[in-house]
N, C-alpha and C positions, 0 to 999 in steps of 0.2 A: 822073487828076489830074497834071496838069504843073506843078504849082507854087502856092502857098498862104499865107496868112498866119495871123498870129496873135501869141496875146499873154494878160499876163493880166487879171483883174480889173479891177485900177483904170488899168488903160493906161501902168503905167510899163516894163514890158516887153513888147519887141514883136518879134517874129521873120518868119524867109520860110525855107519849104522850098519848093527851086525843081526838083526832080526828084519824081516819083512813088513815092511809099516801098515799102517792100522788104516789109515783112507791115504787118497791122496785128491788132491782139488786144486779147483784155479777159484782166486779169492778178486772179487770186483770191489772190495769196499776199499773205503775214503783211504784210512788210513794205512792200511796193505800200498795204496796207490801212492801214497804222499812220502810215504819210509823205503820205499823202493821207487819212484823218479820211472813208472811205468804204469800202463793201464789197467794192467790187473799181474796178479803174482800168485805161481804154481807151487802150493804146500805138500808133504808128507808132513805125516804124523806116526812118529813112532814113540814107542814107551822111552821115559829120563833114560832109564837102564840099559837100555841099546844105544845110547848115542855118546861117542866120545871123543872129546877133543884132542888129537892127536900132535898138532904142536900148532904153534901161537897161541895169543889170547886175544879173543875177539872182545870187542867193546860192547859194554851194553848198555841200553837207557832206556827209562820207562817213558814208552810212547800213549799208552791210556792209561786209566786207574786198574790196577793187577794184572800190564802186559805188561815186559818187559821182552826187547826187541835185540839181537847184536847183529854187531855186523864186524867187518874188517878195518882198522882204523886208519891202514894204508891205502887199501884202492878202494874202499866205500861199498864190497861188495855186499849186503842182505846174507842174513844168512840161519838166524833160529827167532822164532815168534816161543815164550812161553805165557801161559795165562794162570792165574793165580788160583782159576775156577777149575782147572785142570792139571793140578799138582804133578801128576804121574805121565806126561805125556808131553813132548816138545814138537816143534812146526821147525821144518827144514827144507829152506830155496829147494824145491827139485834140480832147477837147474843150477844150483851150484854144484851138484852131484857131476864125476866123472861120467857117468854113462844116467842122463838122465832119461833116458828113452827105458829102461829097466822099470818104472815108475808112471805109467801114464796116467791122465788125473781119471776120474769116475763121476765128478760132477763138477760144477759152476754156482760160488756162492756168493750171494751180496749183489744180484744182478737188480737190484734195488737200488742200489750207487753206480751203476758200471756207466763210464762214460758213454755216449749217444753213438760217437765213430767208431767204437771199437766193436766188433761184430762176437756171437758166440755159437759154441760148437754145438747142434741141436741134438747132436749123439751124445751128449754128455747127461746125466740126471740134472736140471736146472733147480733156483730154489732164489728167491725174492731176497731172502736173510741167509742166517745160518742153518746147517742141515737139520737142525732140530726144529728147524721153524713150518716145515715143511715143502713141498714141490711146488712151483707153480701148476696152476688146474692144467691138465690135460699136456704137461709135459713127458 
């Protein structure tokens, strides 16, 4: 993927990431689950520099200490994760993306929180935390 758009819900925000993102993943932790009103939530990661907001202004508010989270103020869409640990690189809904299927994830993180009913893709790289924390054995 070279480049992409998207947006939320009701179309009052709209974005373009214009380079190819850097991973992409489905996130099982608490807070991913509790800021999105679902069981786990599917990131890109592309560099500040590629990603730009093209009209509206999405809300933001800091959900842990040095995340800062937005979303759409009108239909409550999700929509950028940044971390403070991570200056240079922003988290963006895959599927708020028009064609999020351009984007498939590559691994499953935080399957340490992931709730009990929700099942995961064993084709995917699995990992108990975040991907620096490592794979679960023998995944």
């Amino acid at each position: 993927m070279n480049g992409t758009e998207g947006g939320c819900l009701c179309g009052a925000v709209r974005f373009r990431v214009t380079d190819t993102p850097l991973s992409s993943i489905i996130c099982h932790c608490r807070t991913c689950r509790r800021a999105s009103g679902a069981p786990s939530v599917a990131w890109l990661t592309v560099a500040r520099s590629d990603f730009t907001v093209l009209s509206g202004v999405p809300t933001e508010f800091t959900s842990s200490a040095g995340v800062t989270r937005s979303f759409c103020s009108i239909c409550g869409t999700p929509l950028t994760y940044k971390s403070d640990q991570n200056p240079d690189t922003i988290d963006v809904t895959t599927i708020s993306l028009d064609d999020p299927s351009l984007v498939p994830p590559t691994r499953e993180v935080w399957l340490a929180h992931k709730v009990s009913w929700e099942g995961t893709n064993r084709g995917l790289d699995q990992y108990p935390r975040g991907s620096s924390d490592g794979p679960y054995p023998g995944a």
